[in-house]
Backbone bond lengths (Angstrom), bond angles and torsions (degrees), N, CA, C in turn:
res aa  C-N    CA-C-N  psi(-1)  N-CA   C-N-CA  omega(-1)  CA-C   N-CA-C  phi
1 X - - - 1.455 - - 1.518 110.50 -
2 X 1.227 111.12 -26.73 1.562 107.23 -154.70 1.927 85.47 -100.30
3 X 1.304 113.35 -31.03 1.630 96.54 172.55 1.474 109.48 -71.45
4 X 1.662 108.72 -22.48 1.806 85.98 -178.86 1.069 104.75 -66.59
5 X 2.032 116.93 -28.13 1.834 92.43 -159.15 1.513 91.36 -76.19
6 X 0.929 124.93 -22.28 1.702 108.85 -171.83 1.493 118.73 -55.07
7 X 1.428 111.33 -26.21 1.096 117.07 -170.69 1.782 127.65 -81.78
8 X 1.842 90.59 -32.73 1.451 105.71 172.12 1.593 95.23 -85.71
9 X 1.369 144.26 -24.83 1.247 130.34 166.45 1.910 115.76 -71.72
10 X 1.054 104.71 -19.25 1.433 83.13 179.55 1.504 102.35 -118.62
11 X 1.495 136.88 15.19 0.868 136.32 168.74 1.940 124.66 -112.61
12 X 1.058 103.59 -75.13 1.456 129.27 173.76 1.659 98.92 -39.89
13 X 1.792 128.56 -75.09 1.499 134.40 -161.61 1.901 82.61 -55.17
14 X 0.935 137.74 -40.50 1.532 127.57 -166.87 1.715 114.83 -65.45
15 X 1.617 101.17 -40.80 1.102 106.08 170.25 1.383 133.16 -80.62
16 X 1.470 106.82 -9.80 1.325 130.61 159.79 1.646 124.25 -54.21
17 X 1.480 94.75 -67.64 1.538 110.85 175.24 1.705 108.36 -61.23
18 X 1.366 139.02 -53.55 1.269 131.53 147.15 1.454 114.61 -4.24
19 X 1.617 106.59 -77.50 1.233 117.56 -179.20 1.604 121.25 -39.67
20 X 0.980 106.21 -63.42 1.610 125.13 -174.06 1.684 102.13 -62.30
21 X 1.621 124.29 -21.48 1.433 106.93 -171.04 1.161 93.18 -91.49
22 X 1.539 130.99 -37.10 0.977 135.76 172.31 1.802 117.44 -36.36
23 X 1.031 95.89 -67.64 1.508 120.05 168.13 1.901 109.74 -42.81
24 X 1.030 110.90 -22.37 1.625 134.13 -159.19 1.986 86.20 -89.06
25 X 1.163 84.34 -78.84 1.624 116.55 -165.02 1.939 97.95 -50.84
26 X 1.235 118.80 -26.24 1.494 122.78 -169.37 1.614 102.46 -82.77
27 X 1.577 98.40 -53.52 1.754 103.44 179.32 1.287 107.03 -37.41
28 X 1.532 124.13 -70.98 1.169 147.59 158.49 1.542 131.77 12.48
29 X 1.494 76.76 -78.51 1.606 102.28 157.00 1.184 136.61 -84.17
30 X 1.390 129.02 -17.85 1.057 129.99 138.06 1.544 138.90 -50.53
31 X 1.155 110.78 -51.64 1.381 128.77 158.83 1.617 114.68 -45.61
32 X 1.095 107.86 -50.26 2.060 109.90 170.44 1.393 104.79 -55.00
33 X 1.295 117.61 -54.86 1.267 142.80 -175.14 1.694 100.38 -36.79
34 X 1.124 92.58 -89.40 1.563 127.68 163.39 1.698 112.98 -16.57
35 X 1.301 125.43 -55.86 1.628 153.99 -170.62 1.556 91.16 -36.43
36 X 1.427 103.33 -85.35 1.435 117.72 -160.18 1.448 112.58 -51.81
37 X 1.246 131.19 -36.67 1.696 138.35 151.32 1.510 98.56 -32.24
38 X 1.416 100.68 -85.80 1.576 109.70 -154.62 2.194 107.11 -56.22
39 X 1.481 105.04 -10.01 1.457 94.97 -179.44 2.151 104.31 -80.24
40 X 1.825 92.68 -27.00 1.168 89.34 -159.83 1.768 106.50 -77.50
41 X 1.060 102.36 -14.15 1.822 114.80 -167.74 1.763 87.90 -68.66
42 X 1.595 102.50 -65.81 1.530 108.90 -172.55 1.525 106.04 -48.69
43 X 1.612 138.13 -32.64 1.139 101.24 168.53 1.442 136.70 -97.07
44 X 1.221 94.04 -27.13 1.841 94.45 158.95 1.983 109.11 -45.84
45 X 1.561 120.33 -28.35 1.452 98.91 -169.94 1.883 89.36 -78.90
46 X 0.840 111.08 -27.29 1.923 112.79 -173.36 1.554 95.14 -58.73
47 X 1.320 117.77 -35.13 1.571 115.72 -152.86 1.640 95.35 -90.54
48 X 1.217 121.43 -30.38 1.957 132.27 179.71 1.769 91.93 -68.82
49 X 0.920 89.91 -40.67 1.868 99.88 -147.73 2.405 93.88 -70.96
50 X 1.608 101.64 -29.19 1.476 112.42 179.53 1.442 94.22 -67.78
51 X 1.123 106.08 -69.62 1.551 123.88 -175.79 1.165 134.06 -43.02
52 X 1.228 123.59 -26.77 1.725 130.35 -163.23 1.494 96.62 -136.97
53 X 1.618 122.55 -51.74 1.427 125.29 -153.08 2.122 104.55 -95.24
54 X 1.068 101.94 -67.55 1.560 106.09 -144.51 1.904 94.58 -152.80
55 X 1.384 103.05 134.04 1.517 102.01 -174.19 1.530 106.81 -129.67
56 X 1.103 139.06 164.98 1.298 125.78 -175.10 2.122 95.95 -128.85
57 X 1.083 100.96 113.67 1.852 110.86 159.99 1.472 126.19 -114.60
58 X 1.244 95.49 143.34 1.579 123.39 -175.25 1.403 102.61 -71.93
59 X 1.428 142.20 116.81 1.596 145.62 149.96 1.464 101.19 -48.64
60 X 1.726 115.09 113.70 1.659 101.23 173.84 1.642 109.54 -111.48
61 X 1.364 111.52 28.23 1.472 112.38 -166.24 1.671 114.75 -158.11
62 X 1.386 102.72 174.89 1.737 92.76 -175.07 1.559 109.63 -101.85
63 X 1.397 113.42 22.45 1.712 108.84 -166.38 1.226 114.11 -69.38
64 X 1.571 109.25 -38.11 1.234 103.82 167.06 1.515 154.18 -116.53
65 X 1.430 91.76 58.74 1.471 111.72 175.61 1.058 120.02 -78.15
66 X 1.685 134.01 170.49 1.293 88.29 -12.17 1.768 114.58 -97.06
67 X 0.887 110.13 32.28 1.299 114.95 166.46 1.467 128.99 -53.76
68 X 1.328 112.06 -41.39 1.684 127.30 170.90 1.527 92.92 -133.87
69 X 1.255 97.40 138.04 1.715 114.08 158.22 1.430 104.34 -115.12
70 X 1.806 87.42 158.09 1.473 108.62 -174.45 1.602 99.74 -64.31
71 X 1.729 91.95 137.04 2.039 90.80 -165.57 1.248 112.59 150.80
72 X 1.589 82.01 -78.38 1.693 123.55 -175.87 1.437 114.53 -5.44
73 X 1.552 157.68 162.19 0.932 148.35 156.20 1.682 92.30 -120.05
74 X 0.844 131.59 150.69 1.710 132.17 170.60 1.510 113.94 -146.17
75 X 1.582 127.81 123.53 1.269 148.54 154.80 1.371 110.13 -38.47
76 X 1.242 111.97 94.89 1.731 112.63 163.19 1.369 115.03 -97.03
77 X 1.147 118.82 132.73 1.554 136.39 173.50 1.456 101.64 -94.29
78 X 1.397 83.86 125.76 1.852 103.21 -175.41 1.429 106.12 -128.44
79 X 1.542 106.03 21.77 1.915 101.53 -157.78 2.010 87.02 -107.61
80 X 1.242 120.70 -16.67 1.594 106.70 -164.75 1.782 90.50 -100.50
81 X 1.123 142.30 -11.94 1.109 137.13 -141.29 2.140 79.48 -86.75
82 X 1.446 107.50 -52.53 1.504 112.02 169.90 1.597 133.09 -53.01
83 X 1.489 103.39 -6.96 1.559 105.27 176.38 1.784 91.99 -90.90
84 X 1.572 134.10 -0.40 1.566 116.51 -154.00 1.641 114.10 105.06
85 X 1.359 111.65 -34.71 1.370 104.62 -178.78 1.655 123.05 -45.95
86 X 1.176 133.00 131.64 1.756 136.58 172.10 1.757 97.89 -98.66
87 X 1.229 98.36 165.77 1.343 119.60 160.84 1.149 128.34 -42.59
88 X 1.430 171.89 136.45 0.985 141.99 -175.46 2.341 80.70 -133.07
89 X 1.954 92.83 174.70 1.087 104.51 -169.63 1.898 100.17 -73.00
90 X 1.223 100.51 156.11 1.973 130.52 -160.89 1.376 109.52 29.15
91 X 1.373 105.98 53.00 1.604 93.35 167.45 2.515 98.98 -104.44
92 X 0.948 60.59 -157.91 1.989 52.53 -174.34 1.708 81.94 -131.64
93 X 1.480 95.51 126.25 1.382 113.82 156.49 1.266 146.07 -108.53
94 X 1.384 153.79 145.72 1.404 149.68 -159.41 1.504 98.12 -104.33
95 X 1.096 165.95 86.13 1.311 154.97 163.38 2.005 118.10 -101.17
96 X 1.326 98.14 150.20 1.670 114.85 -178.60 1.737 92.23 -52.06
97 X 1.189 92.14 158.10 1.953 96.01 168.69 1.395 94.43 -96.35
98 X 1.506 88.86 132.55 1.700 116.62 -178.66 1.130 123.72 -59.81
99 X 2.124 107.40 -42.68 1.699 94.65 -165.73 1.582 81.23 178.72
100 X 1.346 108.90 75.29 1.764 134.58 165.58 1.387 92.96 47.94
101 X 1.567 120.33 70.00 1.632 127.49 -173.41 1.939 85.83 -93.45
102 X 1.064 125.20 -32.55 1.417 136.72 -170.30 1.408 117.88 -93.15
103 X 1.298 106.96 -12.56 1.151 124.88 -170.05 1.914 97.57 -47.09
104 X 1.501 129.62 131.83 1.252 125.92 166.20 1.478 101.63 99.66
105 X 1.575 113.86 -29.42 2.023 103.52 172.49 1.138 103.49 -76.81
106 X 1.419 95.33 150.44 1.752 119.38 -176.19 1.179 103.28 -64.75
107 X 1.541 116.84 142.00 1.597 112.59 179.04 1.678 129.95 -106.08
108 X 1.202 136.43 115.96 1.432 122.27 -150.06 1.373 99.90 -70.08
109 X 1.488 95.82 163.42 1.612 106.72 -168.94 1.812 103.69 -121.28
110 X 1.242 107.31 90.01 1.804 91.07 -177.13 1.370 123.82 -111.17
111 X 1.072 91.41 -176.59 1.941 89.03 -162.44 1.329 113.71 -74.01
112 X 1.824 117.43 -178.43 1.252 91.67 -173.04 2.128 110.23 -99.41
113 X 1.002 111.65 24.24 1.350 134.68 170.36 1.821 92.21 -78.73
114 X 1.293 110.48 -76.99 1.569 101.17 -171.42 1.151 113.61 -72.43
115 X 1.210 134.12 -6.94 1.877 136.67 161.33 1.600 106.74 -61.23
116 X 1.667 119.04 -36.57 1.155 120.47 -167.14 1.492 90.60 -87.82
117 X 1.334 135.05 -91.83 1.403 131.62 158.33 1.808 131.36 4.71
118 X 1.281 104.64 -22.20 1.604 114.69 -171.38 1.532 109.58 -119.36
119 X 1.263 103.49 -9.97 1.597 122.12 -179.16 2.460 99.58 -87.20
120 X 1.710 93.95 -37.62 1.517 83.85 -168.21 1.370 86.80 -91.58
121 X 1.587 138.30 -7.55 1.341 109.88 -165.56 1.374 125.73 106.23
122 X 1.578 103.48 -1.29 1.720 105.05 -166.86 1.641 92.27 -95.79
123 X 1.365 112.58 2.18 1.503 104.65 173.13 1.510 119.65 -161.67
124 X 1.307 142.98 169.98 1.114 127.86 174.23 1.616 128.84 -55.67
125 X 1.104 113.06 114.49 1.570 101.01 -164.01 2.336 103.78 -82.66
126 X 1.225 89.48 145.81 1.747 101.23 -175.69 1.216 107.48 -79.24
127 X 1.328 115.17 -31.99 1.560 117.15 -173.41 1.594 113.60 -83.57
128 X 1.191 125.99 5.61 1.577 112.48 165.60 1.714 95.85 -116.88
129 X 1.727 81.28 145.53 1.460 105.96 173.42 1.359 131.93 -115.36
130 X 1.747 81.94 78.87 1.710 99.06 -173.13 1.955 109.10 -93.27
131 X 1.272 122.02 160.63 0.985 126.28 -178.62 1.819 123.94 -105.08
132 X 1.325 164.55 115.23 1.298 143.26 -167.04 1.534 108.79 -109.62
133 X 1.248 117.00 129.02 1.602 115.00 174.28 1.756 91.84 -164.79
134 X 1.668 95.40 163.37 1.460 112.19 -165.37 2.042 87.83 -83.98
135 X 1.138 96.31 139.62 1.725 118.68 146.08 1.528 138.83 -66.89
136 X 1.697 104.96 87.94 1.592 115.23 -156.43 1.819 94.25 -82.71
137 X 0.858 92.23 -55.67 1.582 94.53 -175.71 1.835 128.70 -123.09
138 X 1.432 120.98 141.67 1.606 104.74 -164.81 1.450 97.45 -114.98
139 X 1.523 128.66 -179.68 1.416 133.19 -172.50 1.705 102.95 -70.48
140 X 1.616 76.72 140.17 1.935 99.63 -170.73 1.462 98.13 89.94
141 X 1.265 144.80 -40.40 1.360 111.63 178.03 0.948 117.48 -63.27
142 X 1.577 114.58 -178.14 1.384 133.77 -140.18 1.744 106.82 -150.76
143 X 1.552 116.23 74.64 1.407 123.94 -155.88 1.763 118.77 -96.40
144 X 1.233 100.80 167.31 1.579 92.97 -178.19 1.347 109.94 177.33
145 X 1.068 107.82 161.34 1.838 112.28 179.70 1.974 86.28 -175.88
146 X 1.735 90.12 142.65 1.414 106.47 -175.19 1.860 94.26 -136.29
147 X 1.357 105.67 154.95 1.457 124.84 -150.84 2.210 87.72 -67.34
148 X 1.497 86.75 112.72 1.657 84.28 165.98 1.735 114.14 119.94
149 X 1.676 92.54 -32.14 1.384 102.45 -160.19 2.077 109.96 -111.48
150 X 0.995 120.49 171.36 1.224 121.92 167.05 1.903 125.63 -37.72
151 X 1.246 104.14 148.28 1.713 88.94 150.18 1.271 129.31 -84.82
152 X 1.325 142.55 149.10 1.371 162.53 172.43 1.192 132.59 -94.34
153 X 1.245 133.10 94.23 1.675 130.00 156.01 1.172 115.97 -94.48
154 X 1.534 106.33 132.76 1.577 101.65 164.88 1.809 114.51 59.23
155 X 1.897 107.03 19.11 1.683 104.97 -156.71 0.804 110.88 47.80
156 X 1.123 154.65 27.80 1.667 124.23 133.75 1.524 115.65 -82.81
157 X 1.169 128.30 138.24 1.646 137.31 178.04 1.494 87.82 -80.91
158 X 1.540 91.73 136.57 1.505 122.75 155.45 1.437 138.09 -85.15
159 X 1.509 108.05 105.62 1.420 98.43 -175.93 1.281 123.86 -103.46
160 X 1.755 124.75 116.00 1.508 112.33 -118.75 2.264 80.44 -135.07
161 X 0.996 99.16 84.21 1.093 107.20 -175.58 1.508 105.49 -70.67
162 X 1.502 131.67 -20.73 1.437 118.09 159.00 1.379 122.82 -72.85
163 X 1.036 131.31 6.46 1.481 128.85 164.44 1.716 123.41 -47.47
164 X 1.190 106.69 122.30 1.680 96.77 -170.75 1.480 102.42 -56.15
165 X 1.525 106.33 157.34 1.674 104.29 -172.50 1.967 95.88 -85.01
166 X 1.685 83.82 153.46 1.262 93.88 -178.73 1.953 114.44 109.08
167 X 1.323 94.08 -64.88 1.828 114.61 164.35 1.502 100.97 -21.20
168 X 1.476 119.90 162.14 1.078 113.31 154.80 1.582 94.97 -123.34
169 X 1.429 126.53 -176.86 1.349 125.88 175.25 1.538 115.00 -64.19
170 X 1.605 110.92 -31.77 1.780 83.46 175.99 1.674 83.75 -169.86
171 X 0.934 133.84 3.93 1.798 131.97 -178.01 1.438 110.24 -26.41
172 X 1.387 113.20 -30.23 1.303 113.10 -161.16 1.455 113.77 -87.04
173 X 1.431 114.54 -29.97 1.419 137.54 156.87 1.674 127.65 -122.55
174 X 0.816 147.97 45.52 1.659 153.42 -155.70 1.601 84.13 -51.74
175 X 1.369 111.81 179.99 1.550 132.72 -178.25 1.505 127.69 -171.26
176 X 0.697 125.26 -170.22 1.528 116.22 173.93 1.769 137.29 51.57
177 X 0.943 119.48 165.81 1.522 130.15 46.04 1.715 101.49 -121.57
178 X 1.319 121.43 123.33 1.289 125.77 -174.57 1.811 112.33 -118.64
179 X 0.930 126.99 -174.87 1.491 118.46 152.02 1.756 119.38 -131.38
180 X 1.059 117.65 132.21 0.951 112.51 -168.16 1.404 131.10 -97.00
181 X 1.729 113.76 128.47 1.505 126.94 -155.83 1.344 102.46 -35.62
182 X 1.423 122.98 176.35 1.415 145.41 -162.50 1.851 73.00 -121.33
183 X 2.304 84.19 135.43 1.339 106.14 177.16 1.592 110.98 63.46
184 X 1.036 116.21 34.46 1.745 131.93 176.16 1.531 90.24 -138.22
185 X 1.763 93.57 172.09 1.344 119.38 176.24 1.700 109.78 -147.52
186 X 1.229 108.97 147.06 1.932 98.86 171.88 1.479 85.42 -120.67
187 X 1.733 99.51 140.13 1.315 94.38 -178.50 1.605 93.11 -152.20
188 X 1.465 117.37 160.83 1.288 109.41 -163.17 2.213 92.02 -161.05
189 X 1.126 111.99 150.40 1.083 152.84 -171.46 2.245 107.99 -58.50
190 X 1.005 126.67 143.60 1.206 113.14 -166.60 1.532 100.70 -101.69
191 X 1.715 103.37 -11.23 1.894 93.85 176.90 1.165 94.59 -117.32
192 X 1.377 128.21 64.74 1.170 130.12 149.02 1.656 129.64 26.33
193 X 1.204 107.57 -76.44 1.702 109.90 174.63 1.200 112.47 -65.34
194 X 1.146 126.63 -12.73 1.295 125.32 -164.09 2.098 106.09 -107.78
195 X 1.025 115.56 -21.77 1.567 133.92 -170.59 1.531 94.17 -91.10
196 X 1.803 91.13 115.17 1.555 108.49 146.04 1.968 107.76 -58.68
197 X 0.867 152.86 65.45 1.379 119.15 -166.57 1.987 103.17 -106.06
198 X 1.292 116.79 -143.98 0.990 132.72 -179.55 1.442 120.19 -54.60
199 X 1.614 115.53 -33.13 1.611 125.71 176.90 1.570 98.59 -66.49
200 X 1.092 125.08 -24.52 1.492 123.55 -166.55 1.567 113.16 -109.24
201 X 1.354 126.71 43.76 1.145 143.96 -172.45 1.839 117.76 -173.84
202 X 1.505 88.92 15.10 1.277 83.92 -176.31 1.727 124.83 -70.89
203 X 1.198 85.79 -12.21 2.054 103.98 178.15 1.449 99.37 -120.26
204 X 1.211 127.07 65.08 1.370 158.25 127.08 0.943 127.80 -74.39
205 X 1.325 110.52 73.30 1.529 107.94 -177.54 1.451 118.22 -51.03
206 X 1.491 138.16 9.21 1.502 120.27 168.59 1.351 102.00 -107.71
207 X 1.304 129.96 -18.87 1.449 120.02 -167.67 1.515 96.78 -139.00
208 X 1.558 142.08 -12.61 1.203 103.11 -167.10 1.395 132.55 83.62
209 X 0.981 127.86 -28.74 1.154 127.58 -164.62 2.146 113.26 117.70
210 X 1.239 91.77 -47.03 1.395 124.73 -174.49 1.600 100.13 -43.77
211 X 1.305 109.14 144.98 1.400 118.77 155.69 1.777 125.98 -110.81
212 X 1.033 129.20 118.94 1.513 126.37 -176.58 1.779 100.67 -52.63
213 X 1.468 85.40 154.65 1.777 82.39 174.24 1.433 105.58 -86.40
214 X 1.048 124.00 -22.56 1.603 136.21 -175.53 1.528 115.64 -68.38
215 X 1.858 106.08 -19.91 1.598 93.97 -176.65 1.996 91.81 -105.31
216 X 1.480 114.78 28.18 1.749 96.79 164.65 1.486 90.52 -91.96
217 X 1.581 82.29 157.09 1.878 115.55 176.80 1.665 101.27 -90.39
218 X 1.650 119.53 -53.66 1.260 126.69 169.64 1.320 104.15 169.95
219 X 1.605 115.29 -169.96 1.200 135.16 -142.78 1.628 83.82 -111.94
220 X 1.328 110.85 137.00 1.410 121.20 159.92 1.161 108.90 -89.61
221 X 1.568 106.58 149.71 1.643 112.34 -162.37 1.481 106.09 -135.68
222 X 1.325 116.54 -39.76 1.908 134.62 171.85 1.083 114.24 -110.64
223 X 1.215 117.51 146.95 1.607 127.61 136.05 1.599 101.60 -67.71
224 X 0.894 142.42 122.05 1.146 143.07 138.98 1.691 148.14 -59.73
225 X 1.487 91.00 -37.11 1.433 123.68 -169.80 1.434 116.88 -138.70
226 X 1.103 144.73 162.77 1.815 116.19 -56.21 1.595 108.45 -29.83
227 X 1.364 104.00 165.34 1.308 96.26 -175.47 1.894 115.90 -86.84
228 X 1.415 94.06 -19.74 1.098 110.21 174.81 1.940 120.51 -66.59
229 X 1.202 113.63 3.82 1.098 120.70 -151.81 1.989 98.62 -127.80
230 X 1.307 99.76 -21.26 1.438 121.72 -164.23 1.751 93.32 -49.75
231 X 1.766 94.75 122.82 1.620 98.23 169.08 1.961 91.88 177.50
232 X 1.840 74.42 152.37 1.287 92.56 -161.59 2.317 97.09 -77.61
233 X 1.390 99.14 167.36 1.349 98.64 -164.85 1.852 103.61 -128.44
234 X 1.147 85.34 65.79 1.944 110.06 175.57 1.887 112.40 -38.45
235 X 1.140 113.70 168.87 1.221 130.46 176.21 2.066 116.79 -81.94
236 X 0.786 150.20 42.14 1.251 165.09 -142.96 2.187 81.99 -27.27
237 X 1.554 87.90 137.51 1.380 88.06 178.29 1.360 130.37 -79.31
238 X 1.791 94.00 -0.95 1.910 101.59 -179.24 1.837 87.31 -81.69
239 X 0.984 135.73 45.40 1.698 124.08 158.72 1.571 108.34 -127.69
240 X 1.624 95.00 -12.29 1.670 108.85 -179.13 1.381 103.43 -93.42
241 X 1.459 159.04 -12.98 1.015 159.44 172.58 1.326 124.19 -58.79
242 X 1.387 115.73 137.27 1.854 117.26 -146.30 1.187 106.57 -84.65
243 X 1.885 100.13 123.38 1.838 92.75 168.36 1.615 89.30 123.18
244 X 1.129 139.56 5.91 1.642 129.23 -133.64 1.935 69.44 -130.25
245 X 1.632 129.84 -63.57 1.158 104.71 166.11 1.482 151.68 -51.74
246 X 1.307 113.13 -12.29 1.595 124.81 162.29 1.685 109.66 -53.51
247 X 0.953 112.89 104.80 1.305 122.95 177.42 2.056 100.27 -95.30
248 X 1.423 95.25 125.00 1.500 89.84 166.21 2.035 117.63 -66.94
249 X 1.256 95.05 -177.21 1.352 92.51 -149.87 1.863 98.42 -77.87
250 X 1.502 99.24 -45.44 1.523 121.14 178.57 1.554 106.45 -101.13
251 X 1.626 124.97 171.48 1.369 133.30 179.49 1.530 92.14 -72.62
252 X 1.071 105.62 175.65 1.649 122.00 156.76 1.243 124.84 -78.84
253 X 1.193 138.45 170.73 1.407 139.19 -175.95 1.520 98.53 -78.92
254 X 1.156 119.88 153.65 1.430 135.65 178.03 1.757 131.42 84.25
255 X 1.245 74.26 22.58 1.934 93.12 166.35 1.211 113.70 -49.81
256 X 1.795 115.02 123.79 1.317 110.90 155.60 1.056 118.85 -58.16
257 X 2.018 116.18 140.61 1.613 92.82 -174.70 1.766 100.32 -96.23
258 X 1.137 111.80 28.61 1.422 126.76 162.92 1.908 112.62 -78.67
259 X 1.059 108.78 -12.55 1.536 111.78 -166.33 1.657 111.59 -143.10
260 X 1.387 84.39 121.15 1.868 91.36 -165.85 1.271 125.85 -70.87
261 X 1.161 152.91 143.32 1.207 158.44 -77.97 1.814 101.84 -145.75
């Protein structure tokens, strides 16, 4: 007995420990092995996840305060726009610039760390020149604002409690009353004085003022970033108020004949 144990003690535990470093040394190496796969999977899912699901943008301006400050990082949902869903009125949208709306802002210059980073989505990318402002009115309405007074869809007055304080609804540019093309959007800025938006393109000869529904990216839904700042970015209920979808049949009288019908 005592030579067998000698034998599994001085034989077998040796071949054991072998085993196990072996076993040690494989994980090891496998796992290195392994690395460069699992970095490339994780960014292709970052790069699906930019693309199809959820995008993250940088606020580079004060238009829309104070709802977003310049900073801001915000969650855009890009995943319903593919079931058919459109824009609907006061939601906040991310869209491509239509027709040199940016034309003259300074353009950021970033490194090539955040070029690589902003390309999969893990951060706001610098190189697209998308625009963000809330959605006042959608195709077939019938919009307006006169120097002093509320904005108008469809006659109903808007009571637009995100307006930066101070702003008035549009004194600085009034417009309307027009209706606005099918597959367009009029959309305009929450600090008012401060927003290039749709009032300021209305003699644009490529757009009007108008935004295609085809050039939004999606609907912002969070603040995300600072964290201190984190909040969701709801539909204001003066767009939910009854009667505001009845679109009359024709525009109203006083069409620019700068802006198509």
């Amino acid at each position: 007995m005592s030579a067998r144990t000698g034998e599994q003690d001085g034989g077998v535990p040796h071949q054991d420990a072998g085993g196990e470093g072996g076993k040690s040394k494989g994980k090891q190496h496998s796992f290195w092995k392994e690395l460069p796969l699992l970095v490339v999977m994780a960014l292709v899912l970052a790069l699906l996840i930019k693309t199809f699901l959820v995008q993250a943008f940088s606020i580079p301006s004060d238009s829309m305060q104070n709802t977003l400050q310049r900073g801001d990082r915000v969650l855009v949902d890009k995943l319903t726009p593919w079931f058919g869903a459109e824009p609907g009125r006061g939601e906040v949208v991310v869209f491509r610039d239509p027709g040199n709306w940016l034309e003259g802002e300074p353009a950021p210059e970033p490194n090539a760390v955040q070029k690589v980073l902003g390309f999969i989505g893990l951060m706001p990318s610098a190189d697209e020149k998308d625009l963000i402002k809330r959605v006042i009115a959608i195709g077939g309405d019938t919009v307006e604002c006169r120097r002093g007074g509320p904005v108008k869809v469809n006659g109903k007055a808007l009571h637009e409690p995100d307006i930066f304080p101070g702003n008035s609804a549009c004194d600085d540019k009034p417009f309307g009353p027009f209706k606005v093309p099918a597959g367009k959007l009029w959309v305009m800025g929450d600090h008012r004085q401060m927003s290039s938006d749709s009032r300021w393109h209305m003699d644009d000869p490529k757009t009007h003022g108008f935004v295609p529904v085809g050039d939004v990216v999606g609907r912002a839904v969070v603040v995300a970033w600072p964290l201190n700042r984190w909040a969701t970015l709801p539909v204001p209920e003066t767009f939910d108020q009854p009667g505001i979808g009845d679109r009359p049949a024709t525009a109203a009288p006083g069409v620019s004949p700068a802006v198509p019908r």
